[in-house]
C-alpha positions in Angstrom: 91.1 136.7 85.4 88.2 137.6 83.3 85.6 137.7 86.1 85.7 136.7 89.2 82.8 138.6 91.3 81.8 135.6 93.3 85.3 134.0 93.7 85.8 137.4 95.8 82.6 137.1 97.7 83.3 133.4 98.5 86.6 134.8 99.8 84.5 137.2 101.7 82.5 134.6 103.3 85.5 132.3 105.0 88.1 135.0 105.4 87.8 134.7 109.3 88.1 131.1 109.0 91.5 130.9 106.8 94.4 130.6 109.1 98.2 130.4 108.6 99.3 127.6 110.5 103.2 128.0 111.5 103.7 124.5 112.6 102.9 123.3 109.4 105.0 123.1 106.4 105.3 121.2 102.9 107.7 118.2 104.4 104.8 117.5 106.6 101.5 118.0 104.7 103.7 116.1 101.7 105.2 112.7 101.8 108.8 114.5 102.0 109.1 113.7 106.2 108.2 110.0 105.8 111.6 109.6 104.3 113.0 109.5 108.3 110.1 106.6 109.1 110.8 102.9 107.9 108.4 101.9 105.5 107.1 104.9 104.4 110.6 105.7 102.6 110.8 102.3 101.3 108.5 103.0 98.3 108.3 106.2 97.2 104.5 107.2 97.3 104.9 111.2 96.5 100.9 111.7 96.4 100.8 110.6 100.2 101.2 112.9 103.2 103.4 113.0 106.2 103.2 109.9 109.6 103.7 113.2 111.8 101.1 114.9 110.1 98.6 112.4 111.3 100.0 112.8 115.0 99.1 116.5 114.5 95.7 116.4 113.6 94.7 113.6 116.0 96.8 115.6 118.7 94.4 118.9 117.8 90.9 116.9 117.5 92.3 114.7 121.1 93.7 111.5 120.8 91.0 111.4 123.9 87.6 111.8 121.8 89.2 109.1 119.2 87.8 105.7 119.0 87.5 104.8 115.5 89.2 106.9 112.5 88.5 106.7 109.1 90.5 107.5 105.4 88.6 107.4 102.5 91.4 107.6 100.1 94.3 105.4 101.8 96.8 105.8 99.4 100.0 104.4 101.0 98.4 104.0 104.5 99.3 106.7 106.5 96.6 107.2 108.2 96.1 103.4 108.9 100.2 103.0 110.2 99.6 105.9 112.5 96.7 105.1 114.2 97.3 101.9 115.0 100.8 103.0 116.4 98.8 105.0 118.7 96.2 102.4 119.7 93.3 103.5 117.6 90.8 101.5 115.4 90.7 102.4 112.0 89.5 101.5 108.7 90.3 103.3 105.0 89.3 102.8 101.6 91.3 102.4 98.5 91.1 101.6 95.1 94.2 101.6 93.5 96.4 98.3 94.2 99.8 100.0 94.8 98.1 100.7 98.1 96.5 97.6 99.1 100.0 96.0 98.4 102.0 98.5 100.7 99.1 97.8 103.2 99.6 94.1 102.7 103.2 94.2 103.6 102.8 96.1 106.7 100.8 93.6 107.3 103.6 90.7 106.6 106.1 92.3 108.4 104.2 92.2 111.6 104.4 88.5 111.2 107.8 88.2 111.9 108.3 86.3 114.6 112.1 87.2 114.9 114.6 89.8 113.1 116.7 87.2 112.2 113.8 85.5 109.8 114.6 89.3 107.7 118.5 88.7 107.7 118.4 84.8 106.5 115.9 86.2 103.2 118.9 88.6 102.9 121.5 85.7 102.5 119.4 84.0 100.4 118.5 86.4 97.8 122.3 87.3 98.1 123.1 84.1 97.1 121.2 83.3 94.3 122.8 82.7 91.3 120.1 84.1 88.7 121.9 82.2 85.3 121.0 79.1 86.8 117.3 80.2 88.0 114.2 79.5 85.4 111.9 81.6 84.2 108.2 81.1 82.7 105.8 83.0 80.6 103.6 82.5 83.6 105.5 84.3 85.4 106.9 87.0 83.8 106.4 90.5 83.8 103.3 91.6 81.5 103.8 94.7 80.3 101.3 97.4 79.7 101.6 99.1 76.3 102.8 102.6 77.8 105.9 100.3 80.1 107.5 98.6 77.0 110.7 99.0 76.8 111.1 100.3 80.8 113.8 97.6 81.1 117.2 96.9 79.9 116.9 93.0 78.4 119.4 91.9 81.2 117.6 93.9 84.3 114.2 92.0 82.5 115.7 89.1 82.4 117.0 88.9 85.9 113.6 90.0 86.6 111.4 87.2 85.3 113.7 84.9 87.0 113.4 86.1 90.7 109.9 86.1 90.0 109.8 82.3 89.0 111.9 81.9 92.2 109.4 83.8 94.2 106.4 81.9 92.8 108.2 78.2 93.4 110.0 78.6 96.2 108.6 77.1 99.8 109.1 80.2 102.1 106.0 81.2 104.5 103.7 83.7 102.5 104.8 86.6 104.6 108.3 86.6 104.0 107.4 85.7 100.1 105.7 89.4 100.4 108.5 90.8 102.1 110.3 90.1 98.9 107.6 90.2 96.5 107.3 93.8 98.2 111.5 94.7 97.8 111.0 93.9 93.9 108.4 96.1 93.9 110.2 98.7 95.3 113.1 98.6 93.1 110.7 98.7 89.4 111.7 102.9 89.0 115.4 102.4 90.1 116.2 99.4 87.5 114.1 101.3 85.0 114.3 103.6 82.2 111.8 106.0 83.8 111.2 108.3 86.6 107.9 109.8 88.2 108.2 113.1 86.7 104.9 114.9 87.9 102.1 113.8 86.3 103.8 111.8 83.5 106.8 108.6 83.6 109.5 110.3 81.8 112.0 108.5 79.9 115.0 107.7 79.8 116.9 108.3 75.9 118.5 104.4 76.4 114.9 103.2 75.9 114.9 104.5 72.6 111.3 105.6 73.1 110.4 108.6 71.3 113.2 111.7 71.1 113.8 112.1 74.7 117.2 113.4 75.9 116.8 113.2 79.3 119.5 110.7 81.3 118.6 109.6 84.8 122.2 108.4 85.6 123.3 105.5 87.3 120.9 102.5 87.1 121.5 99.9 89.2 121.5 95.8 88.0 118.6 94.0 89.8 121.1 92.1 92.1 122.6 95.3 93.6 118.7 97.1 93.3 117.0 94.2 95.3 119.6 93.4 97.8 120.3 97.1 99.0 116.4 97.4 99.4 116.4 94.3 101.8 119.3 95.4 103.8 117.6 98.7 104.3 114.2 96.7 105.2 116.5 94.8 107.5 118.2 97.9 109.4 115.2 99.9 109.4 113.0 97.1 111.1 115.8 96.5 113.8 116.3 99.8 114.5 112.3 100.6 115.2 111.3 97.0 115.5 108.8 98.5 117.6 107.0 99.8 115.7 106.2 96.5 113.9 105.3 94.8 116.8 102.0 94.6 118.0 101.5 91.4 120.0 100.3 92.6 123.0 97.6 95.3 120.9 95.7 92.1 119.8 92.2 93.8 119.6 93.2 97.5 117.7 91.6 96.4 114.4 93.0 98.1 111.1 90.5 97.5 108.3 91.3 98.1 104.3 88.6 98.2 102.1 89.2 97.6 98.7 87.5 98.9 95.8 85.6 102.3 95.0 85.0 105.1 97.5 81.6 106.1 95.7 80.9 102.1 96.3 82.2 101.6 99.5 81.7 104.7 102.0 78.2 104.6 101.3 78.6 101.0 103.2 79.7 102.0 106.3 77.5 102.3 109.3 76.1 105.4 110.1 77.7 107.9 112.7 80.4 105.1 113.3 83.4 107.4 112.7 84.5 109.8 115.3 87.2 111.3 113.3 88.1 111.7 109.2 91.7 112.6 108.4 92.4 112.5 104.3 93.4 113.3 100.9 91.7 113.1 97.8 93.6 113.0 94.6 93.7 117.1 94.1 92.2 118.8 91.1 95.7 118.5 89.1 95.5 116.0 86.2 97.5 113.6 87.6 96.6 110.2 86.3 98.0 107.3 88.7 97.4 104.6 86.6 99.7 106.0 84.4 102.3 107.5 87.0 102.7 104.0 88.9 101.9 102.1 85.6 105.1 99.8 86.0 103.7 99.0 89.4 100.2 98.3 88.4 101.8 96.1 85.7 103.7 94.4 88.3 100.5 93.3 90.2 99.1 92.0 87.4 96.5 94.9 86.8 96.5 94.6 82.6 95.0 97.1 80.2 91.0 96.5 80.6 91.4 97.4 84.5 93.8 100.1 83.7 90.6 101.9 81.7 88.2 100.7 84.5 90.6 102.2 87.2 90.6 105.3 85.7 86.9 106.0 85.3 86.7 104.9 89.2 88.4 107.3 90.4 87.3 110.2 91.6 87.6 112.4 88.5 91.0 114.4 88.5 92.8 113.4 85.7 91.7 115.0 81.3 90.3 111.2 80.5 87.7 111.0 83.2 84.1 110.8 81.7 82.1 111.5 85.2 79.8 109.5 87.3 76.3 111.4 87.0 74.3 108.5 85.9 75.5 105.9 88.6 75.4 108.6 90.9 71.8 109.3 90.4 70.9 105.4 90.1 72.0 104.5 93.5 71.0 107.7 95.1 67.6 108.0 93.4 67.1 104.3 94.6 68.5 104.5 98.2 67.2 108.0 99.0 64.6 109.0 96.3 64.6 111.2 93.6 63.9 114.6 95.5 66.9 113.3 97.5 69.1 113.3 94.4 67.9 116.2 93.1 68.7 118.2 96.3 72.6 116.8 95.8 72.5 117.8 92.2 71.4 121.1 92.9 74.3 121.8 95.2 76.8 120.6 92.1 75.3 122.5 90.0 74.6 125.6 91.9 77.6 127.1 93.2 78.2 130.5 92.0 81.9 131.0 91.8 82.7 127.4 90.7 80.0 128.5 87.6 82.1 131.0 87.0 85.1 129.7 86.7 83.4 126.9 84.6 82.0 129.7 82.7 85.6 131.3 82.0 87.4 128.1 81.3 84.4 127.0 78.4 85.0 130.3 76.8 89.0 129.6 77.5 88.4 126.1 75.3 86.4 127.8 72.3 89.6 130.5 71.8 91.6 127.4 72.2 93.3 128.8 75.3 93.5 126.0 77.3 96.2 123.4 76.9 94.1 120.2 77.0 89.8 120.8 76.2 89.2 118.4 78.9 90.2 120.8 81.9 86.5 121.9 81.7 84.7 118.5 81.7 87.5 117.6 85.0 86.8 120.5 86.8 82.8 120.0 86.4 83.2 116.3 87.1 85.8 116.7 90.3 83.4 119.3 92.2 79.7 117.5 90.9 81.5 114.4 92.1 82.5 116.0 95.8 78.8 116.2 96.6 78.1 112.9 97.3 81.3 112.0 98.9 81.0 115.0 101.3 77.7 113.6 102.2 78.3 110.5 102.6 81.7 111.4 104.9 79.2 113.7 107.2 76.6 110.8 107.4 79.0 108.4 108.7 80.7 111.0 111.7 79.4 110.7 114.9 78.0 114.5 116.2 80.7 116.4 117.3 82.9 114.5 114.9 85.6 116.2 112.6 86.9 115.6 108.6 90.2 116.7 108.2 90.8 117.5 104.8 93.9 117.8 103.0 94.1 119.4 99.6 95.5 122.0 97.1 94.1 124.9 95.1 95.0 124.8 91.9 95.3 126.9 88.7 94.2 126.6 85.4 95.1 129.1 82.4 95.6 132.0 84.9 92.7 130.9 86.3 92.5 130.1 90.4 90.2 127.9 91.4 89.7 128.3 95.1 89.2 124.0 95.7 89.0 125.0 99.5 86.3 127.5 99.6 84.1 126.1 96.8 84.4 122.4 98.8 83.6 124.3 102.0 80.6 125.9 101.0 79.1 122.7 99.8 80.4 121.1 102.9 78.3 123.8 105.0 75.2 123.3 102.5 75.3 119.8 103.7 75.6 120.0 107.6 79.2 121.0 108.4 80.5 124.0 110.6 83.3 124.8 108.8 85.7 125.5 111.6 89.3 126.4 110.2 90.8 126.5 106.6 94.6 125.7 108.1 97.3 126.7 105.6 101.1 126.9 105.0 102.9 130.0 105.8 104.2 129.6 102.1 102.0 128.2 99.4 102.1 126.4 96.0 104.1 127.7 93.2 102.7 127.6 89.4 104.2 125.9 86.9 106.7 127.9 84.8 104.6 127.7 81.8 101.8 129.5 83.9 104.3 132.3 85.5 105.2 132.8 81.8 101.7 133.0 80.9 99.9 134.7 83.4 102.7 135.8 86.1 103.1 134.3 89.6 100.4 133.3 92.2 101.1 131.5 94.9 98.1 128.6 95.6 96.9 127.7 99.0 97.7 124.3 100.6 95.1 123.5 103.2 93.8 121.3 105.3 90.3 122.0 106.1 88.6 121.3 109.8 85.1 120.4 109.5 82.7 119.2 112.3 79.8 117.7 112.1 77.5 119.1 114.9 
């Protein structure tokens, strides 16, 4: 590290308030543990966290002081599924479709009115003989340019057929996303890709570009789709349950769709007693492009591809920021001298100027790996601001934000993501309470250890209350 003076201060400042917590571990902050819970394991959402995880935090705020919980970034639901499992109202927010559609499905299978509804869709899809199904251009399955070639021609072909089955047949709209849902499920297996970190990596048999890499065994589409319904089938028996909430009539679960900048400024204020979360972390990752065969699948085409992107909250090299809209709706709803005050705290922080500073001088010596680290990091904190604001605004006094994130590490340099959102979080009203960690961290990529040598980066899950 060139310089990192007020990293160490900010260190300093929370040291008292950064605690190991034993009970936590990386199968429960990750999605790893929801591989045990029907529907979770189903589709496999790595960017979520764990069911339990909720049941942990809601256990340490009391499930007593809860009456309405919020999740500004949804993602596959989590949140959602495990409050209303305990009785709680909650509402979340998401932008990206892959997670309305998971939502919608939990949704579907709560409208079966008997198991056997599940094993009769089984027998049909077993039985259908896909030579003799149609297929239409209307139908079919329009590709983005970067999931050409995903397919083998007979696993497409099968494909578009199902789907012109789907669209014509006369089942009851729940169980036609029951299946809509297992096809959906199945797009990596059947594929020539797998989710490989930030990127889809391919498969060499889709002769795209010089790849070596073999994924193994892929399955054909009949054996894909029908294995996925008999696992929807045994899971829902075996925790049927947990799907059924007839006699829960008025817990309401709401989804938002669309923009967190857009919609949390919506939501009534001090309506939330408790916040539990996880933004997309400061790591590149670009889901539009990791769950690109799913988008794809949902009909999402390349126009809202590029508009998705820019919506997010800015994480990924290709995001261009949101300072103008920002100060548009702010300037309008709060005044300028509102605004201003906001900016300021973006713009202000010592030790994330510092690290700014570093990394701009990192990009001129062409140190950096990708130039548009610097404009991400400037964007992801600026962006923070507002959202923090808006999350404190919308908690009822004595409420709490549970925070879930990584620190991260960029040419040897660490940027402490916890502390820096902390102090802004305190600048705008928050206690900060505890920083919660794991016992054992984050690695660094291999190209990093090579570079720079090993550091191990804090996962944490930061408790702030409003007061």
């Amino acid at each position: 590290m060139l310089n990192d003076v007020y990293r160490k201060e900010l260190e300093r400042k929370f040291v008292n308030k950064i605690i190991t917590d034993l009970s936590l571990n990386r199968q429960i902050i990750s999605n790893q543990d929801n591989k045990k819970i029907p529907i979770f394991d189903w589709f496999p959402y790595k960017e979520g966290f764990a069911y339990k995880l909720i049941l942990h935090l809601i256990k340490d705020f009391g499930k007593e002081n809860v009456t309405k919980i919020l999740d500004p970034f949804v993602g596959s639901g989590t949140t959602l599924f495990a409050s209303r499992d305990l009785g709680i109202d909650s509402v979340g927010i998401e932008l990206l479709p892959v997670g309305e559609f998971i939502f919608q499905t939990r949704v579907a299978l709560e409208k079966i009115k008997d198991i056997e509804e599940l094993l009769a869709l089984i027998k049909l899809v077993e039985s259908l003989n896909y030579s003799l199904l149609d297929k239409s251009e209307n139908t079919n399955f329009k590709h983005l340019k970067i999931t050409e070639k995903a397919f083998s021609l007979a696993t497409e072909d099968k494909l578009n057929r199902f789907l012109f089955f789907l669209e014509n047949s006369d089942l009851e709209i729940h169980l036609k996303q029951i299946l809509k849902f297992a096809c959906f499920a199945i797009l990596e297996k059947v594929s020539y890709t797998r989710k490989d970190g930030q990127y889809l990596r391919w498969d060499a048999r889709a002769n795209k570009g010089k790849s070596d890499f073999n994924k193994g065994y892929i399955p054909t589409f009949e054996e894909a789709i029908n294995n996925k319904l008999k696992k929807i089938y045994n899971d829902t028996y075996a925790q049927s349950s947990r799907f059924n909430f007839k006699e829960d009539k008025d817990i309401r679960t709401d989804l938002i769709t669309g923009s967190t900048f857009n919609e949390l400024p919506r939501l009534e204020k001090e309506s939330i007693d408790l916040i539990i979360t996880s933004p997309p972390y400061l790591n590149r990752y670009d889901y539009t492009r990791i769950y690109a065969l799913e988008l794809a699948f949902l009909g999402i085409d390349e126009k809202r591809i590029r508009e998705l992107r820019q919506t997010l909250l800015s994480s990924n090299v290709e995001s261009k920021g949101k300072e103008e809209k920002l100060k548009e709706f702010y300037s309008e709803n709060y005044g300028l001298n509102f605004f201003a005050l906001l900016h300021d705290i973006g713009h202000c922080n010592s030790a994330l100027n510092e690290i700014l500073e570093i990394l701009d001088s990192y990009k001129v010596e062409n140190k950096l790996n990708n130039n548009g680290i610097v404009t991400m990091v400037r964007h992801y904190f600026y962006e923070h601001v507002f959202l923090i604001f808006e999350m404190h605004r919308v908690l009822r006094t004595g409420g709490v934000l549970y925070y879930v994130n990584d620190n991260v590490r960029y040419a040897g340099e660490t940027i402490p993501v916890d502390l820096i959102l902390s102090e802004f979080a305190e600048k705008l009203g928050f206690t900060i309470e505890k920083i919660f960690t794991l016992k054992n961290g984050k690695g660094n990529s291999s190209q990093q250890m090579g570079s720079h040598g090993r550091e191990v980066m804090r996962k944490c899950i930061y408790k702030w209350r409003k007061l």
